[in-house]
Every structure is written in C-alpha cells, then in structure tokens.
N, C-alpha and C positions, 0 to 999 in steps of 0.2 A: 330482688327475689321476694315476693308473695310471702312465704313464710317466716325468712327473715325479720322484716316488717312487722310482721304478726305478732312475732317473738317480743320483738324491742317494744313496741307498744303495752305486750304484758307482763313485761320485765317492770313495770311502772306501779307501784302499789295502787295509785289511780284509775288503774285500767279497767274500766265496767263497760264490756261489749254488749250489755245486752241489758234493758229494763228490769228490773227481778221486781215480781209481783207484789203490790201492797200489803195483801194478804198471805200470813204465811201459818200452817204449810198450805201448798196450794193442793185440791182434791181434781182429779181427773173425770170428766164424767165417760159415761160407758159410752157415749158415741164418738168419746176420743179414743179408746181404747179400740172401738172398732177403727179409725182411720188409722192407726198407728197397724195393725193387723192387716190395712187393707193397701197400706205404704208396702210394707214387706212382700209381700202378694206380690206388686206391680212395678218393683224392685227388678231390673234387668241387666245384665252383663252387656253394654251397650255393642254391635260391630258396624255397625250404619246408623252414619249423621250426617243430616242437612250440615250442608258449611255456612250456613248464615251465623253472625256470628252475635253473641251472649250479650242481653243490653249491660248501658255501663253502671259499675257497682255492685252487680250480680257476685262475680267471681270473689271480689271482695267480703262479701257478704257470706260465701257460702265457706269461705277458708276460716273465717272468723268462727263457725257453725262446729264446723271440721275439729277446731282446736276447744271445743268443749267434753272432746271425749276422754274418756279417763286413762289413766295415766300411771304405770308402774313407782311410787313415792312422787306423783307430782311434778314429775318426770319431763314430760312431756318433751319426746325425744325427736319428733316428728319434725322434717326439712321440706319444704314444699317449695321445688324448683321450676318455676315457668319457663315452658320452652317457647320459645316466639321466631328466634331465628331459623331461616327455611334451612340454610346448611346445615343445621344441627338437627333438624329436622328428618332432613334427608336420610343423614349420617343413620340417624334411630331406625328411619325403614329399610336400610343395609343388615345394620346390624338383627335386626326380626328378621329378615328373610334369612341370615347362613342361622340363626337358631332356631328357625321353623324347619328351614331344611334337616337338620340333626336330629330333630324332636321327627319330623314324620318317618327317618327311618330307624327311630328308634321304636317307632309303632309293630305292632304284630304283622307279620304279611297279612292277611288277612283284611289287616282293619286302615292300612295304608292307602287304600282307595278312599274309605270314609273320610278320613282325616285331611287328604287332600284337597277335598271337598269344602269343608268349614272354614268360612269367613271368623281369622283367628284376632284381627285387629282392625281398628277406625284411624287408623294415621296418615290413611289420604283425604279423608276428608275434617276430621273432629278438627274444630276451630280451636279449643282450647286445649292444650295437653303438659301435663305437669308429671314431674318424678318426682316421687316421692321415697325420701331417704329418711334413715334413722339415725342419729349421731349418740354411739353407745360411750362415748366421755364425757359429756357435757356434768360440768357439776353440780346443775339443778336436779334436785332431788334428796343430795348425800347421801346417793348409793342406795338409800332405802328400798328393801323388796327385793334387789335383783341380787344381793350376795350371792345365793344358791342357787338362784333359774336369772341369769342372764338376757337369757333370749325373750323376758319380759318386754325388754325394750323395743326388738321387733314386734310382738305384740302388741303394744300400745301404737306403734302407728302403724298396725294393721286395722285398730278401733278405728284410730280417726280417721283412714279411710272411707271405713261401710261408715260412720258418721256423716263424713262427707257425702257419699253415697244414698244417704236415704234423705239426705238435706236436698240434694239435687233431682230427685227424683219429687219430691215434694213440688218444686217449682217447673216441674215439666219437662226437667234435662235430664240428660243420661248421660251414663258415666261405663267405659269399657276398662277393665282392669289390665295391663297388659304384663304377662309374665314370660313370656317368651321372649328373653333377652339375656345377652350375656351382659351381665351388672358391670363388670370392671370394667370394658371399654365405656361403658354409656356413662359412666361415671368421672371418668375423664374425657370423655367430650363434654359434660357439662361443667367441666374444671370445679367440682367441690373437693372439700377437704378428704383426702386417702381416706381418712375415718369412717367416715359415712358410710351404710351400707343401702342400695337397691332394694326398697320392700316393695315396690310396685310404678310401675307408668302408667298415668290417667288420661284416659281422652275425655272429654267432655264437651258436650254440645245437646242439639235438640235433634230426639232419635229423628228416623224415618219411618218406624211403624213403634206400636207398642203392641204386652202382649203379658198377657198373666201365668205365662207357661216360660221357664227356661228355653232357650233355642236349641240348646243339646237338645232337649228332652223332645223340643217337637220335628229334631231332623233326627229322632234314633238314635244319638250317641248314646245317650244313658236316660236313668227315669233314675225319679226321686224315690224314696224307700220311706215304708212308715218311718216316724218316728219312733215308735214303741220299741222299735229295733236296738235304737241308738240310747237305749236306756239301760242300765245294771244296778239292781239294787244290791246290795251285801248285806 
C-alpha cells in the first residue's frame, strides 16, 4: 500500500522528503505567485485519460507531495490505497454504475436527461486509481483539534487530496475525483480496516484534452458564481 509506506517512512524522526531551502525564510517571487494562480486555473476534475501509463517514480513522488498537506494536530489521517488488480477493479466500475444509477434518479425530471449525459468517471481508462481513506483512531496527533469538530479528520484528507491534485496537475496529469460510490462495499473489497472511512477514489493519468473552464461549466450543468457572493462580513 503507497500510503502505508509513506507513513512508516515518516514515522522515522529521519525522514526528510524533500531538500528544505538553505536560506530561510524563503520569499516567493510574484511570477511564482502568478503560476501558483495559474495551476488553480488549469486545475481539472479529470473524466478522460490516455491509458499510457505514468513513468516510474512519478506516483511515488507525487504521494510523498500529497502528504505535506496539513493536518488536523499533525494528524495526518490520510490512507492511500492503490488499486492495481483488474477484479477489484472491475468490482469499483459495478459498484459506480448501481450509485450512478440511484443518483440520476434522484435527479429532478427535468434535469435527468442532462445528467445522463455527463461522462461522471475515468475508470476504464485512468492507468492509476487509488482510494483514498481516512483512519479517525490512529493515535498520531493525541486527539489534538478534533475534540469538538471531529470531522476535521475527513478534512485533512480532503487537503491532501487537492494537494495531491495540484501536484499532479503541475507535472502534466490529471486527477478525476470519484464520489459516486457506495463506501462500505468498496471498502471491503479493498479489505482495510472497518475503521477507515471512503473520502474519495482517484483516477490519475495524463488527460485527453486540457481546458481552463470546468467541464460542468462548459456542457451547462452549472457556472461558477462570483466570489464576492461567497463572502460575509459581520
């Protein structure tokens, strides 16, 4: 297990993933500020990928990326499950179709044709696809932060997600979020611990088109909204 791995390694007081700069603190210059602006921009919900598959060390590299996001007390609750076998594989695009099927008719009549329409996952083709779980026991942390919001812990590995997410998109991949799944069974087809909880299924690979616009946004499902909207002063 990828994550696993990840874990033991920085369970190690020794463990420095990454050069940290000779100079500290480090200053950003503004044309990094623009690429960091213009990552989020070109940032996409991946549902079509070439099946060629990631050179080696890649995945490695970007899980490692992944687990620098921050973390409810230090937390870092994040389980990162490679799926590789085709049966279990399989299993996952069964289990998507009867919770696609439930979700489109739970859609409005109306909006049931739309919805039928939209390419919702990359699982026939994304070379790479990992679940990602949150383990709300583990004793790293001691409890710190989540006494009264719990649900911190999904949170944090919803960071290391888009982490991951903008790490991969950095190097030219893309990444499909997949949430249309019934978590219990996939949970036990990937036989981890009951505890765990389903925060998300990742496809990843290298897209087929890129595109600076949401794909909702450019087949009509929805448009983006100022932000000014999403602000409340008191």
């Amino acid at each position: 297990m990828a994550g696993a791995e990840t874990r033991d390694k920085a369970g190690d007081a020794s463990f420095k993933p990454f050069h940290r700069p000779t100079a500290l603190p480090i200053a950003f210059t503004a044309a990094q500020t623009r690429d960091l602006v213009d990552l989020l921009v070109w940032r996409r919900d991946v549902r079509a990928f070439r099946r060629e598959p990631l050179p080696a060390g890649v995945l490695d590299r970007l899980i490692a990326t992944a687990c620098l996001a921050p973390s409810v007390g230090l937390s870092e609750p994040w389980r990162f499950v490679l799926v590789e076998d085709e049966a279990r594989r399989a299993a996952v695009r069964v289990n998507f179709a009867a919770a696609n099927a439930e979700a489109l008719g739970a859609q409005a009549p109306e909006r049931q044709a739309g919805y039928a329409k939209l390419k919702l996952a990359g699982l026939d083709d994304a070379p790479v696809q990992i679940a990602a779980f949150a383990d709300p026991d583990d004793a790293q942390g001691h409890g710190l932060g989540r006494l009264s919001m719990p649900e911190t812990i999904d949170l944090s590995v919803a960071i290391a997600i888009h982490t991951l997410w903008l790490a991969a998109r950095a190097e030219g991949i893309g990444l499909g979020w997949v949430s249309i799944l019934d978590p219990r069974p996939l949970a036990r087809l990937l036989d981890v611990p009951e505890r765990w909880r389903l925060i998300g299924y990742l496809c990843l690979g290298y897209p087929q088109a890129e595109d600076d616009r949401p794909a909702l946004q450019r087949v009509g499902w929805e448009d983006r909204r100022d932000p000014a909207c999403r602000l409340l002063r008191r």
